[in-house]
Structure formats: C-alpha cells, structure tokens
C-alpha positions in Angstrom: 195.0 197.6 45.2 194.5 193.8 46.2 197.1 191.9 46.8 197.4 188.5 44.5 196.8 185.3 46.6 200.6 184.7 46.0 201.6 187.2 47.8 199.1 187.1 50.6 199.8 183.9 50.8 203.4 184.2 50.9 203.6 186.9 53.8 201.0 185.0 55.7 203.8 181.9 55.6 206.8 184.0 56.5 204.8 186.0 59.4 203.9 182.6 60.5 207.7 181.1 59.8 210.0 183.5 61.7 208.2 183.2 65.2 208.6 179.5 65.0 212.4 179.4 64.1 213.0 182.0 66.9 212.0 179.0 69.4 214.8 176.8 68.4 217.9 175.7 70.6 220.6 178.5 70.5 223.3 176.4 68.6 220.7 176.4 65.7 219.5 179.5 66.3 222.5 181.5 63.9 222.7 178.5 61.6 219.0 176.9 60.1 217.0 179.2 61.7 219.2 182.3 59.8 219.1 180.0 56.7 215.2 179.1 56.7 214.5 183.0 57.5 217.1 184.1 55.1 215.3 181.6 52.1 211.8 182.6 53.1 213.0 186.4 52.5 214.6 186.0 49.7 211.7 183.8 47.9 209.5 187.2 48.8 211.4 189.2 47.4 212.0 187.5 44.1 208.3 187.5 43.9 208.7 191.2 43.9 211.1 191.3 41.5 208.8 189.1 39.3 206.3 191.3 39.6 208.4 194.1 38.0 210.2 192.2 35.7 209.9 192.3 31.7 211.7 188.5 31.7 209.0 187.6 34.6 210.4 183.5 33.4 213.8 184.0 34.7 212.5 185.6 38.0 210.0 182.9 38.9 212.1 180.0 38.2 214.6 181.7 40.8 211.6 182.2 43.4 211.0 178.0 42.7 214.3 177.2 42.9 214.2 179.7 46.5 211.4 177.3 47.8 212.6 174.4 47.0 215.8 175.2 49.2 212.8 176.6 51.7 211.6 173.3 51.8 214.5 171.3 52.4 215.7 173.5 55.2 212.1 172.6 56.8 212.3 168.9 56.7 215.9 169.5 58.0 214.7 171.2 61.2 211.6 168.7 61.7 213.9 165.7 60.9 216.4 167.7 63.4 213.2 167.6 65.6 213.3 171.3 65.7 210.0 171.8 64.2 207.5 169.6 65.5 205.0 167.3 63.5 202.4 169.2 63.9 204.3 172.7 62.8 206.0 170.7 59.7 203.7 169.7 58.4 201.1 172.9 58.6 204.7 174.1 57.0 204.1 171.6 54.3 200.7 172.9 53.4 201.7 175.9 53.1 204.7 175.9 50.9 203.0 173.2 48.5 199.9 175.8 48.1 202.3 178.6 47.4 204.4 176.1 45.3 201.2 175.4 43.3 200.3 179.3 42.9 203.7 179.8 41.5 203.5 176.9 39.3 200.4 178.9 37.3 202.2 181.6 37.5 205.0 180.6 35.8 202.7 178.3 33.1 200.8 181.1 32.5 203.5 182.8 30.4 203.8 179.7 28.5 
C-alpha cells in the first residue's frame, strides 16, 4: 500500500527534525528540543488517528492546531539562534507544504 504524500511527507520532516534538535546547547536540549520533538510526534500521530477516525474533522483540526504549535516552537529556536537560517527556513518549507496538504485534507470533507 502507498503511503499518502501527507504522510511521507510528514515522516520525511520528523526524520529530518530530530537530528537537528539533538545539536542544540544542553540547557535547551530537555526543554525546546523535548517540546519541538514532542509536537512533531504527536502531529504524526494525530494523522494516524485521522486516518482511522469516523469524525476524521475533529482529528485534523487537532493535527493543525499540533503544527501550528510545531511552528512556533521553530521560529522560537531560530529566533533563539538554535536553528540556523538556513535549517529554519528549509523548516519553513516543509511544514507550510504539509500545512497545505492538510488543509485539503481537511476541505475535502467539507
């Protein structure tokens, strides 16, 4: 079975995301670093829950509301200078093309 571009794109991001919070100071290391892993997990698997769901609406909305934390935590760490420009904003792209696959997702059961 194939996976959907979501979710392809989704693990890609999160295989790609861990390593680079793994390089940051120590003192960050248990706090944003834990919290952007933490989100990025939890987006994934409310994708997965989606998937299974009969009220797929509810679900999604969470997984939105899941990146939009995702995405504040990342401008935190680059603004923190914990992320460089060039990570943040490869980052960026990412989450806005997920953002935009979920969107269609969720207007799709409009």
């Amino acid at each position: 079975m194939k996976e959907s571009p979501l979710f392809a794109k989704s693990y890609d991001f999160i295989k790609w995301l861990i390593p680079q919070t793994v390089k940051f100071p120590r003192n960050q290391r248990f706090a944003l670093a834990a919290r952007i892993q933490q989100r990025s997990l939890d987006f994934m698997e409310q994708l997965y829950v989606a998937a299974s769901a009969t009220e797929k609406r509810t679900a999604l909305v969470q997984a939105d509301t899941l990146l939009k934390q995702l995405r504040f935590h990342l401008r935190l760490a680059h603004d923190l200078e914990l992320l460089s420009t060039r990570r943040y904003e490869h980052a960026c792209r990412q989450v806005e093309e997920i953002g935009r696959l979920l969107g269609g997702w969720i207007r799709s059961l409009s």
